[in-house]
N, C-alpha and C positions, 0 to 999 in steps of 0.2 A: 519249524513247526510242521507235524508229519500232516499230510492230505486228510481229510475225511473220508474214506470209499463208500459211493452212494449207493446202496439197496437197493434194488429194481424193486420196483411194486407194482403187481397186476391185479386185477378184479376180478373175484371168483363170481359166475355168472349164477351161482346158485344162490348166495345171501347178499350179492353187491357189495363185500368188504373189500376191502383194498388190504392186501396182507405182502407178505417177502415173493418172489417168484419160487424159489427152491421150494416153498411151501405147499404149493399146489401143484395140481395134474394138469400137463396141458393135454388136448384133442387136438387134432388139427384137421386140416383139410388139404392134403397132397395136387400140387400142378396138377395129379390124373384122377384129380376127384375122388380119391377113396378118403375116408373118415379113418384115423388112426389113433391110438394112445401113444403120445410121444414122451416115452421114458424119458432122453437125454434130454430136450427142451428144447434143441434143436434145428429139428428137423425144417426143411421147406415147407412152406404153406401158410394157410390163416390159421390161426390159433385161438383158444379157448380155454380158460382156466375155472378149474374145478376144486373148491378146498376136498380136500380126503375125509370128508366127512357123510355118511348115507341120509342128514337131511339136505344138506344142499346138491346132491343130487337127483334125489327126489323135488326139491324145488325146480332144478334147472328141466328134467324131467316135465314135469306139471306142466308148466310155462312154454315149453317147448325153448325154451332160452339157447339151450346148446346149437339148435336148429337157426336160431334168428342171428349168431352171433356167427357161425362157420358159412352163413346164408348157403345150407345144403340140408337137403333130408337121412337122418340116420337109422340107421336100420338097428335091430332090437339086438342082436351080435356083438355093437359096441359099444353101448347099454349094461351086457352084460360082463365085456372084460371089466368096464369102468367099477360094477357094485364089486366084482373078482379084487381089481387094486384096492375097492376099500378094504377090502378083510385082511391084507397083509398088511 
């Protein structure tokens, strides 16, 4: 009988859904403190997931959730790559 391979599932900080990992955008927050869009998924650091959708960033936004979850302040630059990935 073949294995089942389990689906990672992360929490988008913007609606609180628990969905696939591939599914969403991580943030992170790099060992040297910069705030980053982490294409591969990757990357070192603390992480934050975001569905690709412009209300739940606008939620995480509002909330300051992105802030409370990387516990660092982000500046309006990565803000604006993040609404950039929604559009593609």
């Amino acid at each position: 009988m073949p294995k089942v391979k389990k689906i990672p599932q992360r929490m988008c900080v913007g609606c609180q859904e628990m969905k696939p990992k591939k599914e969403l955008i991580r943030v992170v927050k790099t060992p040297e403190s910069t705030i980053e869009v982490d294409i591969t998924g990757k990357s070192a650091g603390r992480g934050a997931y975001l569905c690709p959708r412009e209300e739940c960033l606008q939620k995480a936004i509002k909330g300051r959730r992105l802030e409370k979850a990387l516990r660092h302040s982000i500046s309006n630059e990565v803000f604006e790559v993040l609404k950039q990935r929604l559009v593609k």
